[in-house]
C-alpha positions as CSV (number, residue, x, y, z in Angstrom):
1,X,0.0,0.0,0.0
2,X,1.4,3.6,-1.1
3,X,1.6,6.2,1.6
4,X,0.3,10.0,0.7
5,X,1.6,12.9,3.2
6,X,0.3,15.8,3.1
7,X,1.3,19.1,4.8
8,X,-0.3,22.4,5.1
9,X,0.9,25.8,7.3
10,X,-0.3,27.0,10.8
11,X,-1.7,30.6,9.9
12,X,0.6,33.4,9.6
13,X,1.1,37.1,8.8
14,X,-1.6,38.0,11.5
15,X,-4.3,36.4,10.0
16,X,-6.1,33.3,12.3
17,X,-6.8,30.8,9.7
18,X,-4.6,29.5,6.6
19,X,-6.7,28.1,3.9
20,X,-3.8,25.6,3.7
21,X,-5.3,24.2,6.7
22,X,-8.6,24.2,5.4
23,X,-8.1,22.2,2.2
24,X,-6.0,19.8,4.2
25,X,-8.8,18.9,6.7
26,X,-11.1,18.8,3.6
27,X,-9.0,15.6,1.4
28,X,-10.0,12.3,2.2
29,X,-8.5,8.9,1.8
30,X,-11.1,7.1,0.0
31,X,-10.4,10.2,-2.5
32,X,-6.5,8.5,-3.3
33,X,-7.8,4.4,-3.7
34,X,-5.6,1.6,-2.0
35,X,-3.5,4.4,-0.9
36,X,-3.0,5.4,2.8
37,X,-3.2,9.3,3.5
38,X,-1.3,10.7,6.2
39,X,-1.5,14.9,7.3
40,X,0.4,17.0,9.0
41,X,0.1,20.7,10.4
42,X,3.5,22.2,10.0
43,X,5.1,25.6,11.4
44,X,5.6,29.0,9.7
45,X,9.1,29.1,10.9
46,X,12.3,28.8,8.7
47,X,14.4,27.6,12.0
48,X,12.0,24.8,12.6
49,X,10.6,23.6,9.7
50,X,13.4,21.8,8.2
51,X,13.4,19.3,11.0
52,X,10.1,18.6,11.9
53,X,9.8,17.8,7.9
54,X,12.8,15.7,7.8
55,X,11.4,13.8,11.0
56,X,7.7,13.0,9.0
57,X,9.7,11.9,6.1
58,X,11.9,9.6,8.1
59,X,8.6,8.4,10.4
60,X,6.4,7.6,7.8
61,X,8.5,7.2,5.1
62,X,5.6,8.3,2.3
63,X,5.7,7.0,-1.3
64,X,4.1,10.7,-2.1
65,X,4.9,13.9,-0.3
66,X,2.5,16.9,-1.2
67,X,3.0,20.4,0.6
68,X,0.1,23.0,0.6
69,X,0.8,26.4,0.9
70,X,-0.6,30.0,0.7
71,X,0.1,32.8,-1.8
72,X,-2.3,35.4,-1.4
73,X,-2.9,37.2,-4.7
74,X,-3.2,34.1,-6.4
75,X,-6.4,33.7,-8.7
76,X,-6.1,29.6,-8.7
77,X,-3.6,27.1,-7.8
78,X,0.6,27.3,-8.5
79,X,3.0,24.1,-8.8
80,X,6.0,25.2,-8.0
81,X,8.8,23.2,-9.9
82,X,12.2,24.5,-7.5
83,X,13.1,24.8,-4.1
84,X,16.1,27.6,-3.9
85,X,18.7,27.4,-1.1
86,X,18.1,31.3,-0.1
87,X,16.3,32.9,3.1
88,X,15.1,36.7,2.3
89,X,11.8,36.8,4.2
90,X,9.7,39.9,3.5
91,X,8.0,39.5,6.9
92,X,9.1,37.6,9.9
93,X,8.1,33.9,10.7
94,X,5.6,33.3,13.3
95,X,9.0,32.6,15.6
96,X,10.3,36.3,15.2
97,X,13.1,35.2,12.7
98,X,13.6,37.1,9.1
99,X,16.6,36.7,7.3
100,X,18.0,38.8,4.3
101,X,19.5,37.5,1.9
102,X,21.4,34.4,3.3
103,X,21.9,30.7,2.0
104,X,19.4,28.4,4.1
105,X,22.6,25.5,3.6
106,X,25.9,27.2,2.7
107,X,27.2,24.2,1.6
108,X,24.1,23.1,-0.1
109,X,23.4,23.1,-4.0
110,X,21.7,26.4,-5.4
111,X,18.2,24.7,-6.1
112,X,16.7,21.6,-6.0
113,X,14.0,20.1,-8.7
114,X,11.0,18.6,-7.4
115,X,10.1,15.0,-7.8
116,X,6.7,15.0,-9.9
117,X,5.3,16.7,-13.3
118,X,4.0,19.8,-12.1
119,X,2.4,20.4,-15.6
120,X,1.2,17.1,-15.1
121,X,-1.0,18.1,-12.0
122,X,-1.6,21.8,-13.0
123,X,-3.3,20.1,-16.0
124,X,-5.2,17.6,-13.9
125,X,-5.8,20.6,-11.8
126,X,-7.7,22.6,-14.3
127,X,-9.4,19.7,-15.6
128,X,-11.3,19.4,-12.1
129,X,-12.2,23.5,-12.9
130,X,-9.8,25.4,-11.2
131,X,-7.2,27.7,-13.2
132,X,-3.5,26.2,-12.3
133,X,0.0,27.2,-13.7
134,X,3.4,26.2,-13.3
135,X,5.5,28.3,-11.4
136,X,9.6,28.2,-11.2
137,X,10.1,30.4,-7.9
138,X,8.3,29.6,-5.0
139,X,9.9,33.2,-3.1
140,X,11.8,33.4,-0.3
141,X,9.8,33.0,2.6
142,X,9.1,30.0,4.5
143,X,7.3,28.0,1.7
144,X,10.8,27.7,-0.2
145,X,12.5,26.8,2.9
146,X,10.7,24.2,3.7
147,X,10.8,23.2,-0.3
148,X,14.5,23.1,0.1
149,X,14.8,21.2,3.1
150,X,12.8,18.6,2.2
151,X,14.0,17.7,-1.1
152,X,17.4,17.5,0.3
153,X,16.3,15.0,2.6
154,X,14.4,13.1,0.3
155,X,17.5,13.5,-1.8
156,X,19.5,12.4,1.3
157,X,17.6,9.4,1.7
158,X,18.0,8.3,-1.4
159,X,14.2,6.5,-1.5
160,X,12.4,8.0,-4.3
161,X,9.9,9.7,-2.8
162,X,8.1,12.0,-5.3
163,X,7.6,15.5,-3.8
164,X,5.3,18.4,-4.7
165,X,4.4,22.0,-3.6
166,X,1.1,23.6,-4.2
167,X,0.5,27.6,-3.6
168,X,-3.2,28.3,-3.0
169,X,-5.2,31.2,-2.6
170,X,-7.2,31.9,0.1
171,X,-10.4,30.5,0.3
172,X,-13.9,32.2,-0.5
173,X,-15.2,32.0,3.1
174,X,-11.8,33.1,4.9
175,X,-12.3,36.2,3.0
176,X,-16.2,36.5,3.5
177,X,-14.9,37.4,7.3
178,X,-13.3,39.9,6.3
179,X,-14.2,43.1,7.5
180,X,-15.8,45.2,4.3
181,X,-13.4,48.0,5.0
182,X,-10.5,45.6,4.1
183,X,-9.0,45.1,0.5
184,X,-10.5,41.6,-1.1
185,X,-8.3,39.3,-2.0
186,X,-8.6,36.9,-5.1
187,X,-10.3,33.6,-3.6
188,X,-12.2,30.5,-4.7
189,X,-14.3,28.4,-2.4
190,X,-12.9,25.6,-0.4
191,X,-14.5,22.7,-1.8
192,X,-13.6,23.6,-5.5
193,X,-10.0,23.7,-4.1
194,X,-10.3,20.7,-2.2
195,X,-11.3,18.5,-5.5
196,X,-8.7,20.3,-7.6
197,X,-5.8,19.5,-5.0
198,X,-7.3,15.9,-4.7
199,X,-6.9,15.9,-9.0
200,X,-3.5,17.1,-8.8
201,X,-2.7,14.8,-6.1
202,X,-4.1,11.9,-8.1
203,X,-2.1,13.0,-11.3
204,X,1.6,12.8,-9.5
C-alpha cells in the first residue's frame, strides 16, 4: 500500500486561519484508492521547519509527499517546480526570525528540482475546474525553505519519494470574514479547491 503525506501551514502574517489548513482537513483517503493518506500541520518558521519535515519523512517514510501552501494574490492554484537554497523573508516567521539575503545551507546546492510533473497536475488541476500554472520560484519565505529542506532529505535518503508544492489562494469564506473596509483578495471556495488539489494529487 502507497503512503500519501500531506502538509499544510499553521496561519501566519496576523491572520487566524490558513486556507492551507482548510483544504488539508477537507482531502480524504477514499479520494486516493488503495493508498493510505497521512497529514500534518506544520510551522511558519524557517528555524524549525526543516526538522520537523525531515522527521515525517523519516517516520512515515511516504511514497508521495505533497506540501500545501498559501500565496495570497493568487487567482487559482501554483505548482511550483524548484526549491532555492536562499532565506530573504519579506515578513518575519511566526518565531520572530527574518533573514535577508542568506543561504538556508551554505554548503548546499543552489536549487533543488521537485520529484513530480507539475504540468502534469496543474493540467489535472484545471481539468477538475480550477485555473493552475506552473511556477519556477516559489519566493523566499518560509514555503521555499521548507521546499528546500525537504528535497534535500528526500534526496539524502536516497528512497524515491516523489515530492510536490502547491500555492493556494485563500479561500472564498476566509475572505467573507473579512471586515468590508478591508481590500478583497482573489479567492475560490474551499471545496472547489479541495477537489482540484485531490486531482493534482491523483495526477503525481
Amino acid at each position: 500500500m502507497k503512503k500519501i503525506l500531506v502538509t499544510a501551514f499553521e496561519p501566519f502574517g496576523g491572520r487566524r486561519e490558513n486556507p492551507a489548513l482548510d483544504v488539508l482537513a477537507g482531502l480524504r483517503a477514499a479520494s486516493f484508492g488503495q493508498s493510505r493518506l497521512f497529514k500534518a500541520r506544520l510551522p511558519v518558521s524557517g528555524r524549525a521547519v526543516g526538522a520537523k519535515i525531515s522527521a515525517l519523512l523519516s517516520r512515515i517514510k511516504p511514497d508521495l509527499l505533497v506540501c500545501l501552501g498559501l500565496a495570497a494574490g493568487e487567482t487559482g492554484l501554483r505548482l511550483e517546480r524548484l526549491g532555492v537554497n536562499i532565506l530573504d523573508y519579506s515578513i518575519k516567521d511566526n518565531s520572530g526570525f527574518r533573514p535577508e539575503g542568506k543561504k538556508i545551507r551554505p554548503e548546499g546546492p543552489a536549487a533543488y528540482f521537485v520529484t513530480t510533473d507539475p504540468r502534469k497536475m496543474a493540467t489535472a488541476a484545471r481539468a477538475a475546474g480550477v485555473p493552475a500554472y506552473v511556477s519556477n520560484h516559489a519566493g523566499a519565505y518560509v514555503c521555499n525553505t521548507l521546499m528546500y529542506e525537504a528535497l534535500r532529505a528526500i534526496s539524502a535518503a536516497g528512497r524515491g519519494t516523489g515530492f510536490a508544492f502547491i500555492h493556494l489562494p485563500f479561500t472564498t469564506e476566509i475572505v467573507l470574514k473579512d471586515p468590508p473596509g478591508r481590500q478583497v483578495p482573489p479567492s475560490l471556495p474551499a471545496a472547489l479547491l479541495v477537489k482540484a488539489v485531490t486531482a493534482a494529487i491523483k495526477a503525481a
